[in-house]
C-alpha positions in Angstrom: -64.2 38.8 186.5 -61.0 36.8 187.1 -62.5 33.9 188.4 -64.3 34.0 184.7 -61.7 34.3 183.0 -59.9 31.7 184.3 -63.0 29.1 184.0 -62.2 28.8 180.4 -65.2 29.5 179.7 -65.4 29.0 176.1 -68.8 26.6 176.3 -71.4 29.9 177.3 -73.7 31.1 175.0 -75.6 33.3 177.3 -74.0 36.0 179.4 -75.8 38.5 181.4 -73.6 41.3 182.7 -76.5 43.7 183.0 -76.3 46.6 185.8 -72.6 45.5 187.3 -72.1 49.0 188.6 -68.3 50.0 188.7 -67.1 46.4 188.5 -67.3 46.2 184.8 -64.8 48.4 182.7 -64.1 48.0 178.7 -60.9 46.4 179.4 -62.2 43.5 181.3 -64.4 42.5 178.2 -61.7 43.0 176.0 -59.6 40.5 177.9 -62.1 37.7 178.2 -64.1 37.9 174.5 -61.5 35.7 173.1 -62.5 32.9 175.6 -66.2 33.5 174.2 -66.1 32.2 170.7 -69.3 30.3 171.5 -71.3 33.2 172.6 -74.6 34.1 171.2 -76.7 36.3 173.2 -74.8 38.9 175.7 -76.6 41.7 178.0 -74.5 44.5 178.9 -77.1 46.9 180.0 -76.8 50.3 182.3 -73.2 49.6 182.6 -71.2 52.7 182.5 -68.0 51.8 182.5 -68.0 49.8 178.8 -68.1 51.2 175.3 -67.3 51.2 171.6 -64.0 48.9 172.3 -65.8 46.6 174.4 -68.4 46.4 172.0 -66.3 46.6 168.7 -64.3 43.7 170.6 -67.5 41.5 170.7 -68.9 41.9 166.9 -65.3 40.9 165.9 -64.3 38.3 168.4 -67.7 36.5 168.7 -69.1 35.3 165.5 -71.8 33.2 166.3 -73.4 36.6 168.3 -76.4 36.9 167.7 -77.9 39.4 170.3 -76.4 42.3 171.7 -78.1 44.4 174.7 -76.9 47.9 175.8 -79.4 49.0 176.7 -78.1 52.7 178.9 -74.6 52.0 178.1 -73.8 56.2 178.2 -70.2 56.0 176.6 -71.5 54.1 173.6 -71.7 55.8 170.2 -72.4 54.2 166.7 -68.3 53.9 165.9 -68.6 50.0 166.6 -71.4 49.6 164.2 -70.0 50.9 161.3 -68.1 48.0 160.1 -71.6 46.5 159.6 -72.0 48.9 156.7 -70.0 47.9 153.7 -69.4 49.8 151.1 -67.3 49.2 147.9 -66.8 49.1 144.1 -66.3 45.6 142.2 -63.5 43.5 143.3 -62.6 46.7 146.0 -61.8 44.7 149.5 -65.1 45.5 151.8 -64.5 48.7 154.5 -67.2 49.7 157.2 -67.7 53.6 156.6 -69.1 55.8 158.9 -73.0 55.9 157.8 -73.6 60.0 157.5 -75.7 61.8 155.5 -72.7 63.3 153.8 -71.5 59.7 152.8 -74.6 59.1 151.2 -74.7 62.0 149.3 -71.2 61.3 147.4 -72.7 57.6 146.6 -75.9 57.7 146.1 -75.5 58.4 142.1 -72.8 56.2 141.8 -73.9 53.3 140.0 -70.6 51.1 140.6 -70.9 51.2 144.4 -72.5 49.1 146.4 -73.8 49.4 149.9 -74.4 46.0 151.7 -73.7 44.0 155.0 -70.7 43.1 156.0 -69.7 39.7 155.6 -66.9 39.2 158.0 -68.2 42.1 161.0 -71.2 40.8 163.0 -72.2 38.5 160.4 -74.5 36.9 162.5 -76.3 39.8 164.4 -79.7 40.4 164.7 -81.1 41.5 167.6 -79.1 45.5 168.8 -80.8 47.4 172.1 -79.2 50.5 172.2 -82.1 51.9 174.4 -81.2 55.2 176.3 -77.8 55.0 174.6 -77.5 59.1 174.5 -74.4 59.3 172.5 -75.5 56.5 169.8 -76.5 58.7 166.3 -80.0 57.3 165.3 -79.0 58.8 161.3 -76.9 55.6 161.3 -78.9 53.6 163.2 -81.5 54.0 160.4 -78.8 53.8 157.7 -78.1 50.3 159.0 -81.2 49.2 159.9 -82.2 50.0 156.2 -78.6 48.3 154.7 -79.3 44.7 156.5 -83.3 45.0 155.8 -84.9 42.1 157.4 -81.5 40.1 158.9 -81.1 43.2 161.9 -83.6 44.3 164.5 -82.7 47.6 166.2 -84.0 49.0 169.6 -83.5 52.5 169.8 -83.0 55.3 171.9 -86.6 55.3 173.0 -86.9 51.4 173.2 -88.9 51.5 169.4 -88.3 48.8 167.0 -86.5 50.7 164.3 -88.1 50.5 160.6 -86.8 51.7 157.7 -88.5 53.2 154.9 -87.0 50.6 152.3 -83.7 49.4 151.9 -80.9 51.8 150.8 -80.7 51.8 146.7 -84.9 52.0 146.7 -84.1 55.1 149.1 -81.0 57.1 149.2 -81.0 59.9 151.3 -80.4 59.4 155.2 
């Protein structure tokens, strides 16, 4: 991982880190995303030492991402995903919110929120393989496939394309 590191390797746009055992770790990816701002397509599968900072680290620090595979990464939950969720009130600053039933329920009737994608978190994502990913809520998984209908495709827990029933304001409830 040093050696990559110090290869400046700011030029990749592919990077498969798929099954590296014990030799990958959340901090390691942390370190080296900022050398990465070129990076569009990243495979982290059945690594089991990475999760939500890792990936939370990548949506942020790599905008031109474009594909994101974790497939069996077991310490992964939806918290990095969030962010992708925006919603607001007119001229309120965007906030990711976690994407629960119970946050739908207070919005749904509000007619002065809006639910969107984020326009500064992930911006360009849309391919997400979280299959096998235990820990990873598929409530928000569907609350987000639903929010960016037709700009995000989302493998889930059982390696199904995820499709939602119509995007959120046709269909409210989680």
């Amino acid at each position: 991982m040093d050696a990559l590191i110090q290869s400046k390797p700011s030029c990749l746009t592919d990077l498969g880190l798929m099954s590296s055992a014990d030799i990958l770790l959340d901090t390691h990816l942390v370190e080296i995303v900022p050398a990465l701002p070129n990076l569009m397509r990243i495979d982290l599968g059945w690594n089991c030492h990475i999760g939500n900072d890792s990936v939370r680290c990548l949506l942020f620090g790599c905008p031109l991402l474009t594909s994101l595979s974790l497939a069996g990464v077991k310490l992964l939950t939806a918290e990095p995903f969030w962010p992708m969720v925006v919603i607001s009130r007119p001229d309120d600053e965007e906030m990711g919110v976690p994407v629960d039933s119970h946050t739908m329920a207070v919005i749904k009737d509000d007619p002065q929120v809006y639910i969107r994608r984020s326009t500064v978190y992930a911006t360009n994502l849309c391919h997400l393989d979280v299959t096998s990913c235990d820990d990873v809520c598929d409530e928000q998984l569907m609350t987000l496939a639903r929010v960016a209908y037709g700009t995000l495709t989302i493998i889930d827990f059982y390696a199904a394309r995820m499709t939602p029933r119509g995007r959120v304001r046709d269909q409210c409830e989680v």
